[in-house]
N, C-alpha and C positions, 0 to 999 in steps of 0.2 A: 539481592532483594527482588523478590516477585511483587507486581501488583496487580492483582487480577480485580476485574471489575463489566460486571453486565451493563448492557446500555439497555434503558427504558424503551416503552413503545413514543412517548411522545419526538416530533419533530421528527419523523420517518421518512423518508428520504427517497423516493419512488423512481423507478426508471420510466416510467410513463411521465412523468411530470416533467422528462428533462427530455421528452420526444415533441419535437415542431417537424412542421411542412416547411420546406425551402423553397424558392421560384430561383431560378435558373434566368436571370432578365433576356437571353439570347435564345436561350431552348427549349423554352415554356417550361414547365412543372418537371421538377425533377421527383423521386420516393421521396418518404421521410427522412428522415438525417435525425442521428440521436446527438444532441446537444447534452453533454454532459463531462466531467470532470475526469481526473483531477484540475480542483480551478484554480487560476491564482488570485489570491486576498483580492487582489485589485478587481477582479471579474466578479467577485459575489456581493450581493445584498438583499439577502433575506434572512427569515426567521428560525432556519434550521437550530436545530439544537447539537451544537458539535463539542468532544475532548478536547481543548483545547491540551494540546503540547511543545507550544512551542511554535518550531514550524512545520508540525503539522497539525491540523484541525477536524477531528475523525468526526465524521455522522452518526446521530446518536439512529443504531438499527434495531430493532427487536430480537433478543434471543441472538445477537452476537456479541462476545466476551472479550473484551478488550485487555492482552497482558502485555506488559509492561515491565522486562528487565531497567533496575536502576542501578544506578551505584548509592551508596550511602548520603550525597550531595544531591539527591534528585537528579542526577542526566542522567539519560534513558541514551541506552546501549543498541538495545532492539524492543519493538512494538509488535505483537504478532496478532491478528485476528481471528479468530474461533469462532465456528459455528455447528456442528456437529461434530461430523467425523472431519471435515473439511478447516483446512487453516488459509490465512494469506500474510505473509510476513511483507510487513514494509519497509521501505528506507528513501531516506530523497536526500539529495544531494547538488552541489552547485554547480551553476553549467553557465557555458560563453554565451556572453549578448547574442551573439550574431548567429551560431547556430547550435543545435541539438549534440548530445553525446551518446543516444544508445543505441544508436548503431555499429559507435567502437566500442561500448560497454557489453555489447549483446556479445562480438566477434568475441572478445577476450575471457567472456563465460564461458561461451560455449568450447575454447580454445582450452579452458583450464579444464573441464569436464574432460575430454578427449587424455588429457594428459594424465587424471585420474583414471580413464577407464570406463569412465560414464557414455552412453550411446547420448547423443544429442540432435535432437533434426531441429532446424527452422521451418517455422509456420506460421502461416498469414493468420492472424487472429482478428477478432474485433479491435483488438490497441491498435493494430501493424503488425510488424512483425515480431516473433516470440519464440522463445525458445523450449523445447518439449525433450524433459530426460528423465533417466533411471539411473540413479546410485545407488551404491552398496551403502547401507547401513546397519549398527549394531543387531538391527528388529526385521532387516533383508532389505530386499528393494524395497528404494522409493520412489516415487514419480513426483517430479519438480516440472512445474509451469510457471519460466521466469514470462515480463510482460513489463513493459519500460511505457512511459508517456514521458516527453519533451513538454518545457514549459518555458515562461519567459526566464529564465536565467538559472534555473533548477529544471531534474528530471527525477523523476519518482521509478523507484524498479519495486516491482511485486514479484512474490515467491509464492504460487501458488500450491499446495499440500494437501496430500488425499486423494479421494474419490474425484474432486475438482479437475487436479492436475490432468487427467486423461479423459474429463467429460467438464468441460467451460461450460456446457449451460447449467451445470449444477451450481453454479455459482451463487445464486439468487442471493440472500442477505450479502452477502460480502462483494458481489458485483455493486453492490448499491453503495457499500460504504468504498470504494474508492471510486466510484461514480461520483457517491458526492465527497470527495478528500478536496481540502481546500489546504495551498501551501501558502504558508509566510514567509517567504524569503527570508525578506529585509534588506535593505541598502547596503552593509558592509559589505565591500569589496571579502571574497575569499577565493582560494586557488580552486580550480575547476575540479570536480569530484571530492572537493571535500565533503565529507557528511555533514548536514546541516542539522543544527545544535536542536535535541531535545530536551526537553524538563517536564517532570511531574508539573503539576496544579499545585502551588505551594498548601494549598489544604490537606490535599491528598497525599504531596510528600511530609507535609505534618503528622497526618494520621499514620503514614508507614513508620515512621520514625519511633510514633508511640508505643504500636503495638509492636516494638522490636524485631520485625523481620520473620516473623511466625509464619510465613506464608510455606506451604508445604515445595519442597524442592524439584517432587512429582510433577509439580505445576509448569516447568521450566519449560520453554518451548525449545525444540530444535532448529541449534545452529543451522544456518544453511551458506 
């Protein structure tokens, strides 16, 4: 089951809005510093309008299309975001109190790429560091720009697809909606790198249910 669905213009989610001046108390005025996300539950409280899924909480952006592989129970498999020609697949997962994991999640991407055949550099991006490849696919090459943020006990990895993957400032709508992605954990203990659990919106898993799964198969975003 596909569920495809546009996000409205209200509750728009700006990367200016999440740029402050910082003071350095030792070295007078440092630049700007972009304060922004992925945030956790715990660090937000405002009026955004977001999908909720679980544990994740997408920013409602203008003219970007939110799909949503299910299974027939509502959990969501994979979440991809569209915006032209440009995509960003997400995923977040659970990670040690004490420190971050995409570091070793980066190595062991880029590790499986190599072993596929995939050409793979690391690159200092806006996140940290990321990784920048080309795979064979059915359609020829593709260009993948993976992109990891650490959080308090989860890490979020982005899969960036298109014209995007080899030009990051085209990012614009879809910079904003994982600018502003807000994760909910939650207190269960679970093993590290488990995927943490999605669900449709029971309204919306209602509505899919209704219309029996009609959604065109076209529509399926690629595995990555």
């Amino acid at each position: 089951m596909i569920f495809s669905r546009k996000r409205a213009d209200a509750g728009r989610h700006t990367r200016d809005e999440r740029t402050t001046e910082v003071l350095d108390e030792g070295a007078g005025a440092s630049g700007p510093a972009l304060m922004r996300g992925p945030y956790d539950i715990s660090e937000v409280d405002d009026e955004v309008q977001r999908l909720d899924l679980g544990s994740l909480h997408i920013p409602a952006v203008a003219e970007v299309e939110v799909r949503v592989q299910a299974d027939p129970q509502g959990v969501i498999q994979q979440v991809v975001l569209v915006h032209g020609d440009n995509a960003l697949q997400l995923g977040v997962f659970a990670a040690p109190r004490s420190e971050g994991i995409w570091d070793e999640v980066r190595e062991e991407i880029r590790q499986s790429l190599l072993q596929d055949g995939a050409a793979a550099q690391e690159v200092e991006g806006e996140y940290g560091p990321e990784l920048h490849a080309q795979v064979r696919t059915p359609d020829g090459p593709t260009n993948l720009r993976f992109v990891g943020v650490d959080g308090p006990r989860w890490m979020v990895r982005g899969v960036f697809q298109g014209p995007v993957a080899t030009d990051p400032a085209s990012a614009g709508p879809l910079a904003e909606c994982l600018d502003g992605l807000v994760v909910d954990r939650g207190q269960e203990a679970k093993p590290v790198r488990e995927p943490l659990p999605l669900r449709l919106p029971r309204e919306i898993a209602d509505q899919a249910g209704a219309e029996g799964g009609d959604e065109s198969a076209a529509s399926e975003p690629r595995q990555v």
